[in-house]
C-alpha positions as CSV (number, residue, x, y, z in Angstrom):
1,X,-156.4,83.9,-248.8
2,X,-156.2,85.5,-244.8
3,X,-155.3,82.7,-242.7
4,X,-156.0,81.9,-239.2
5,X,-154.7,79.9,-236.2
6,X,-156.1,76.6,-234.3
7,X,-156.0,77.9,-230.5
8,X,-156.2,75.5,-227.5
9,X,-159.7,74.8,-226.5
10,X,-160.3,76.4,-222.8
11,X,-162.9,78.0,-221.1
12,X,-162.1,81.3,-220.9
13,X,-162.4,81.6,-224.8
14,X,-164.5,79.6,-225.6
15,X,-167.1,80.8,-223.0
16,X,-168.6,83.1,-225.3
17,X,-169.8,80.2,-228.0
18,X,-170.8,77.7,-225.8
19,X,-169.8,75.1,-222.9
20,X,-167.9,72.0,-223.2
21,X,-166.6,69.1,-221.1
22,X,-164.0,66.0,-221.3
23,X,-166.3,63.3,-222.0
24,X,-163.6,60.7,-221.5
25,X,-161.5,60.3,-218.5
26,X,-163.3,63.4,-216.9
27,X,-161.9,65.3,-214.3
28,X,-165.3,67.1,-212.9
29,X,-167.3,66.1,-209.9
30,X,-168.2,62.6,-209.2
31,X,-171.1,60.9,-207.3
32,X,-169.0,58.7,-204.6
33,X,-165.2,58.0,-204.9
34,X,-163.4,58.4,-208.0
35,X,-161.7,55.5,-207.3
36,X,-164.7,53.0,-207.0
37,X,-165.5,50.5,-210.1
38,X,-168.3,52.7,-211.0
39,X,-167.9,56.7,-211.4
40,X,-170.6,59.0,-212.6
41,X,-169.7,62.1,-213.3
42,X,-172.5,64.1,-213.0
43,X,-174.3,66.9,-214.9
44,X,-171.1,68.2,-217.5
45,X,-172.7,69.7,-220.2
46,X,-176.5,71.4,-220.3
47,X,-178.6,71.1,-223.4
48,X,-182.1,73.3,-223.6
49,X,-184.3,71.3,-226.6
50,X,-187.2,72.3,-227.4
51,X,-188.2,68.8,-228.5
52,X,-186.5,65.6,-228.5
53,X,-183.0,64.7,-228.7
54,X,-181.9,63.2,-231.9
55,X,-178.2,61.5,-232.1
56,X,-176.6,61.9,-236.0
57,X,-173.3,61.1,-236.7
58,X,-171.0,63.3,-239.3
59,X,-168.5,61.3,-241.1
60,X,-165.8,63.9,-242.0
61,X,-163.2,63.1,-244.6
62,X,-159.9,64.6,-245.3
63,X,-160.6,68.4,-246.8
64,X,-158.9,71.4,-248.0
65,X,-158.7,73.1,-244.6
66,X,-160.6,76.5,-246.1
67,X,-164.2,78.0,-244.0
68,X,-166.0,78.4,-247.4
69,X,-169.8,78.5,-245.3
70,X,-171.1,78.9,-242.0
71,X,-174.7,77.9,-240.5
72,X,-176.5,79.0,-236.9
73,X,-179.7,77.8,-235.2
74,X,-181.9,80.1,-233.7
75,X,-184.0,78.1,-231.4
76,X,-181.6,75.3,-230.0
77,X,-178.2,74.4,-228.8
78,X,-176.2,72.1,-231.4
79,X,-173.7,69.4,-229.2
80,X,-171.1,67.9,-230.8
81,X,-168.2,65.4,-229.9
82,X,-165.6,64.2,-232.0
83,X,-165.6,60.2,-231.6
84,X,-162.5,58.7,-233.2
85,X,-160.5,61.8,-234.3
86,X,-159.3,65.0,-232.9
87,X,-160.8,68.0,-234.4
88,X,-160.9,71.3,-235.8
89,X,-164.3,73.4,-234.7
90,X,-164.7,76.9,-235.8
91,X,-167.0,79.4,-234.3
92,X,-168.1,82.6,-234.3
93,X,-170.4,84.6,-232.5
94,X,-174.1,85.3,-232.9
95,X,-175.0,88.7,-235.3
96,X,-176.6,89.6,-238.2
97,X,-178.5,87.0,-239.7
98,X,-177.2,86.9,-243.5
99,X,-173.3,86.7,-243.5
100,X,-170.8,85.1,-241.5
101,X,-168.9,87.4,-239.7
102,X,-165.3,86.2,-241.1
103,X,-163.2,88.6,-239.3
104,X,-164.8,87.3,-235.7
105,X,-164.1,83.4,-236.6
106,X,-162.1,81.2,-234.4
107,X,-161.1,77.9,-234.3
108,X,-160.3,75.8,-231.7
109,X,-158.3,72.4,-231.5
110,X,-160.8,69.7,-230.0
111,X,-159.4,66.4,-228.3
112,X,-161.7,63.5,-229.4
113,X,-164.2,62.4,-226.5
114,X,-164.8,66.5,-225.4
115,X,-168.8,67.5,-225.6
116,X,-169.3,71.1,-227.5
117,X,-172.4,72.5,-226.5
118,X,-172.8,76.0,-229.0
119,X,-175.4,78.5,-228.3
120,X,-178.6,79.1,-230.4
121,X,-177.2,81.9,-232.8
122,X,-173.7,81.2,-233.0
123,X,-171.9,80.8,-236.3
124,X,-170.2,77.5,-236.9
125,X,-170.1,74.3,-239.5
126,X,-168.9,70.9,-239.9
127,X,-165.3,69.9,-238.2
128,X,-162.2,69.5,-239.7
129,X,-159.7,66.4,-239.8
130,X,-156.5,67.7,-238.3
131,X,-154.8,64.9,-240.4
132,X,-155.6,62.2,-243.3
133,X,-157.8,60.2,-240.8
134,X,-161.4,60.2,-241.1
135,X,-163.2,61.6,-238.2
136,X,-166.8,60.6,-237.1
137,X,-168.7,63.4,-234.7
138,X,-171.6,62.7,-232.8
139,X,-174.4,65.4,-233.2
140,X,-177.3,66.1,-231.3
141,X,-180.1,68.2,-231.9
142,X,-184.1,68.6,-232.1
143,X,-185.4,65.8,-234.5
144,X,-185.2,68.0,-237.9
145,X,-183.4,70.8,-236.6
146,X,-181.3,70.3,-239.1
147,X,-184.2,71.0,-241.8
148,X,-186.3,73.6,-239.6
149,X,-183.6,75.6,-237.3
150,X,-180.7,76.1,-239.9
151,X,-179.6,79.0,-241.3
152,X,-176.7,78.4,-244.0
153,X,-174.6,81.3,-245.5
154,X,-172.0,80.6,-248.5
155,X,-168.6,83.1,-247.7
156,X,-167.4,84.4,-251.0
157,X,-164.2,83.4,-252.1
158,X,-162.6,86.7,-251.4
159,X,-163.4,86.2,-248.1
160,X,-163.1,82.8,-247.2
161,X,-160.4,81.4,-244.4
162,X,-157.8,78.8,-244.7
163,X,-156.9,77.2,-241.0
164,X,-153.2,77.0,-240.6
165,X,-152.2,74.7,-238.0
């Protein structure tokens, strides 16, 4: 089985996917001083619905660390933010609408408390648990989205990734 590497999350390559930010302990712009007892960080992360929010939660459990199946939306942004647990997020970019395009997959390490934003299209699935902890990830999409905007594509074995840390 072809293996692949966890990269650093940062901008510059990630960019293509998505957006993200540091929800906890930011470092962005703040309304007023930083060091006042309130701090609002503004206006981190973008999200275009085309209906209402709804907030899920994923409860991922230890797993084989192998990308056996991929999904995309077409019509909406997914965010995503691991809670409790660092993660591992894989991505790749949007294309042709029937296979995952294995050879174009990253993944990236994600501290808990960071907001992933992916782009309609994009190729991507549930986290990983970078160790024998479970993980809990927040998810937010459309109400349904996951039943009306969700294309899922099994890799064949032949093909399928195992992360290597």
């Amino acid at each position: 089985m072809k293996k692949i590497k966890v990269q650093q999350l940062s901008v510059e390559k990630f960019h293509r996917y998505g957006t993200y930010a540091q929800m906890v302990d930011p470092k962005g712009d703040a309304t007023g001083p930083k060091d006042g007892e309130l701090v609002f960080f503004r206006d981190m992360v973008q999200q275009t619905l085309s209906d209402s929010p709804s907030f899920s939660t994923l409860l991922v459990r230890p797993r084989p660390f192998v990308i056996n199946v991929g999904e995309y939306h077409d019509f909406t942004c997914e965010v995503s933010m691991p809670l409790d647990n660092d993660a591992l997020v894989w991505v790749a970019p949007a294309g042709a609408a029937t296979e995952v395009p294995v050879d174009d997959i990253e993944v990236f390490f994600v501290p808990k408390g960071t907001l992933l934003c992916i782009r309609p299209g994009v190729w991507h699935h549930a986290a990983f648990t970078p160790d024998k902890r479970n993980l809990n990830v927040m998810i937010v999409l459309p109400e349904r989205a996951y039943m009306t905007d969700c294309h899922v594509a099994e890799i064949p074995a032949k093909k399928q990734l195992e992360i290597k840390l």
